[in-house]
C-alpha positions in Angstrom: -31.4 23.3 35.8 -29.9 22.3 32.6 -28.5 25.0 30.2 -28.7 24.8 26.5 -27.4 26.6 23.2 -30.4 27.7 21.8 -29.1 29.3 18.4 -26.4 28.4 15.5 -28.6 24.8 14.8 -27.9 22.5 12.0 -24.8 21.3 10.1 -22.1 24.1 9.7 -21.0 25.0 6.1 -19.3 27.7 4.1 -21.1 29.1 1.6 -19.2 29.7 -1.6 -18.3 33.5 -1.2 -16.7 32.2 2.2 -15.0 29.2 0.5 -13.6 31.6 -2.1 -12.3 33.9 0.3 -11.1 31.5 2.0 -8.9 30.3 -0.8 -7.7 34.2 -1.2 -6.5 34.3 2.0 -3.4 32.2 1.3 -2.3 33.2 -2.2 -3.5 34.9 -5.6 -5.4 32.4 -8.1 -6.9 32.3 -11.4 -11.1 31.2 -11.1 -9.6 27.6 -12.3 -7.2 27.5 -9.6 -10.2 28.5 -6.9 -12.7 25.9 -8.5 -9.9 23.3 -8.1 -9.1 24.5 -4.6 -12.9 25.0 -3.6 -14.1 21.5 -5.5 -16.9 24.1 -7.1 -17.9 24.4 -10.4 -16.1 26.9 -12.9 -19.0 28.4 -13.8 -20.0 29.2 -10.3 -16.5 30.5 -9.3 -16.8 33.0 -12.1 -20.2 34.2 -11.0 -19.4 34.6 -7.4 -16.4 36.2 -8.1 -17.4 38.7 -10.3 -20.1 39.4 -7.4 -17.3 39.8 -4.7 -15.6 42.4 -7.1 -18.5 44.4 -7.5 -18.9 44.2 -3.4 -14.6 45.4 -3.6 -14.0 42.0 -1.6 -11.7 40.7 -4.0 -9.2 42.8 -6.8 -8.0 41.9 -10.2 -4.1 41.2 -9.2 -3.0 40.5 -12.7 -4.0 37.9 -15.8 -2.4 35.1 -16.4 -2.6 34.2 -20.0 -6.5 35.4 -21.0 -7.1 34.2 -16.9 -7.5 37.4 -14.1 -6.1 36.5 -11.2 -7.2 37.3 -8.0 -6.4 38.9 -4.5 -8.4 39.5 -1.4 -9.4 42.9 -0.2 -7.5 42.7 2.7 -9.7 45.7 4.5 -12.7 43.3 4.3 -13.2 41.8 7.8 -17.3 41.4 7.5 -17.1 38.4 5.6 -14.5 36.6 8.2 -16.5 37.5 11.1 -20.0 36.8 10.0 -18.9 33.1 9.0 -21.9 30.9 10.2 -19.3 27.6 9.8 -16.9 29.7 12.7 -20.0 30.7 14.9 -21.1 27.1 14.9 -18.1 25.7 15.9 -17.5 28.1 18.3 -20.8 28.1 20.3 -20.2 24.3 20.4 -16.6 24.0 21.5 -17.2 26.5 24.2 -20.4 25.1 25.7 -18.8 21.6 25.4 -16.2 23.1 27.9 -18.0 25.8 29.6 -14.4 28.1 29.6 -11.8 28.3 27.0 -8.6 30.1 26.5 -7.5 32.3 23.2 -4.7 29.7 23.0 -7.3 26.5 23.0 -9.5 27.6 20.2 -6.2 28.8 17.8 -5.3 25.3 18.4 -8.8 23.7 17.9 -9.4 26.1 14.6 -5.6 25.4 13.4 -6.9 21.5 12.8 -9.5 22.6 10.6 -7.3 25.1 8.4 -8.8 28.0 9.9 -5.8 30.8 10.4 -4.8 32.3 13.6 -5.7 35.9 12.2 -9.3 34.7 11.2 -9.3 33.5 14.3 -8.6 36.6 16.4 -11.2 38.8 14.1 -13.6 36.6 14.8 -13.8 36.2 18.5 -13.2 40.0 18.6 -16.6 40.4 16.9 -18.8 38.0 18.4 -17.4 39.9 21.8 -18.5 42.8 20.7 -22.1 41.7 19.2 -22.3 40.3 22.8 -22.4 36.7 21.9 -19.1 35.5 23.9 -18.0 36.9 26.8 -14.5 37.8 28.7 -14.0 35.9 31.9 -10.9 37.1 34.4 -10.5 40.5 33.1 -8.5 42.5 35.1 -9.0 45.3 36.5 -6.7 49.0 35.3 -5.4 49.9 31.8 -5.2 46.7 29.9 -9.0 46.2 30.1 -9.1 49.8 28.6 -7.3 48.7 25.7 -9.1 45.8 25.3 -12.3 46.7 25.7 -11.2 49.8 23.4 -10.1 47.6 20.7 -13.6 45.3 20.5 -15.3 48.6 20.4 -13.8 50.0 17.6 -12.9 46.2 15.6 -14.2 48.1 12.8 -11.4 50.9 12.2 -8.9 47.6 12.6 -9.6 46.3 9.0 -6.4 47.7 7.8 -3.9 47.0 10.6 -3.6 43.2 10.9 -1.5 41.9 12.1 -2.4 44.7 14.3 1.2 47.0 13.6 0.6 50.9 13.7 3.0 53.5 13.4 3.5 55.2 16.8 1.5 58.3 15.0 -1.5 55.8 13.7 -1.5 54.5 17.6 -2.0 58.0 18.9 -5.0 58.6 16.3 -6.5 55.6 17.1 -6.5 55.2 21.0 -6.6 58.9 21.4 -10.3 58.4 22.9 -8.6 57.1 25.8 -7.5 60.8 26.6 -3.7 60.4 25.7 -2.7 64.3 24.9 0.5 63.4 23.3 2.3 60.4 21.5 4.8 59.9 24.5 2.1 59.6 26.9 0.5 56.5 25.1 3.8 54.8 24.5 4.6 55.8 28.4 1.0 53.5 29.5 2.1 51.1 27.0 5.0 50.0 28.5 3.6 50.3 32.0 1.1 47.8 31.2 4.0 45.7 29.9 5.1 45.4 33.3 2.4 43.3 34.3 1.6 41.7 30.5 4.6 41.3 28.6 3.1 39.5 26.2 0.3 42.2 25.0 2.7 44.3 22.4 6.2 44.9 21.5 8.1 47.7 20.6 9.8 48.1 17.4 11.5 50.0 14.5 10.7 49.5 11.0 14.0 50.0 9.6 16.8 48.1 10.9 19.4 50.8 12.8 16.6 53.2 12.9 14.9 54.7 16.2 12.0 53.0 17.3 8.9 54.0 16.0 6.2 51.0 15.7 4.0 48.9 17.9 3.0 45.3 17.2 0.0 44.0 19.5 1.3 40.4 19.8 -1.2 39.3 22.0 -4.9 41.0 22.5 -6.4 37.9 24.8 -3.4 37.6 27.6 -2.8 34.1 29.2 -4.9 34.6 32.3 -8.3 35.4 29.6 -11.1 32.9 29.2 -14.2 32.8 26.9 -17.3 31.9 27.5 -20.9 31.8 26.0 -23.1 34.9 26.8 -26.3 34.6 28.9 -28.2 35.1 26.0 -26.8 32.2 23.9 -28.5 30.2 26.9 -32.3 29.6 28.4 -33.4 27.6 31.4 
């Protein structure tokens, strides 16, 4: 019984919103500076950004001369994690190998310019929309946090590279049914125990108490991906 994608067909591209994103990602530029970047027209750059304004994807950073020059809306995940040109590639590199690593497709998506942050919101979506799954997830707390955090991928728009104060932590696993801000920190670095690798403890002031945690890694080493059952047909 052979198994087949039966989904994401035809040739992969970025539309022109994406491309200009895209191009936001890594610095501030003028609509000249994306066309040149992009290889689209000027007249098109200035009509999709003005769109992605209006949509608050993008802000006016400055001018340069009479030129605006522009930033991305760095709460805006949506457009990241509903890129057709990622989801192709995806469903493709992972049914070409049947498992894959976090580690594997940060490496594969690094060759094509794609950053390690687009990276991680990405798979964290398609997990929760159902599309990928989690193979070797073990069992106890660091599945809860996990699972927690695909869940609720929507309240982490403004947190990447996933840093919260020990007080924005509390508020947002406090679901889990931690009554205090010592007993979260106290699961934290139980879990740490076993997964070093998962966050880090730190203090945002140099000489100050600490007071911050950094998720380093979401996917630890021993977590594979692979394409959901309905991604598949007989």
């Amino acid at each position: 019984m052979d198994l087949k994608l039966t989904k994401r067909e035809g040739k992969p591209n970025l539309n022109p919103e994406n491309k200009i994103l895209n191009a936001l990602k890594e610095r501030n530029l003028t609509n000249k500076e994306i066309a040149k970047l992009t290889k689209l027209k000027i007249n098109k750059v200035r009509k999709h950004t003005l769109e992605l304004r209006k949509l608050d994807k993008i802000n006016i950073e400055s001018k340069k001369g009479r030129e605006n020059i522009y930033s991305s809306n760095q709460l805006y995940i949506e457009s990241l994690t509903e890129d057709k040109y990622f989801n192709d590639l995806l469903f493709t590199f992972i049914s070409t190998s049947g498992i894959v690593n976090y580690e594997q497709l940060v490496n594969f998506y690094s060759t094509l310019g794609v950053r390690e942050d687009d990276v991680l919101f990405r798979i964290l979506y398609n997990l929760q929309k159902g599309e990928i799954e989690v193979v070797n997830l073990p069992k106890g707390v660091y599945s809860q946090f996990l699972l927690f955090l695909i869940k609720n991928l929507k309240n982490l728009k403004g947190v990447y590279p996933l840093t919260m104060s020990f007080l924005e932590a509390y508020i947002f696993f406090r679901p889990l049914g931690f009554s205090n801000i010592e007993e979260l920190i106290a699961r934290l670095k139980n879990i740490s125990k076993d997964y070093p690798e998962f966050f880090s403890i730190n203090s945002s002031e140099k000489g100050e108490p600490e007071d911050s945690i950094i998720f380093n890694k979401i996917f630890i080493r021993q977590i594979n991906f692979m394409i959901s059952e309905e991604w598949r047909i007989s």
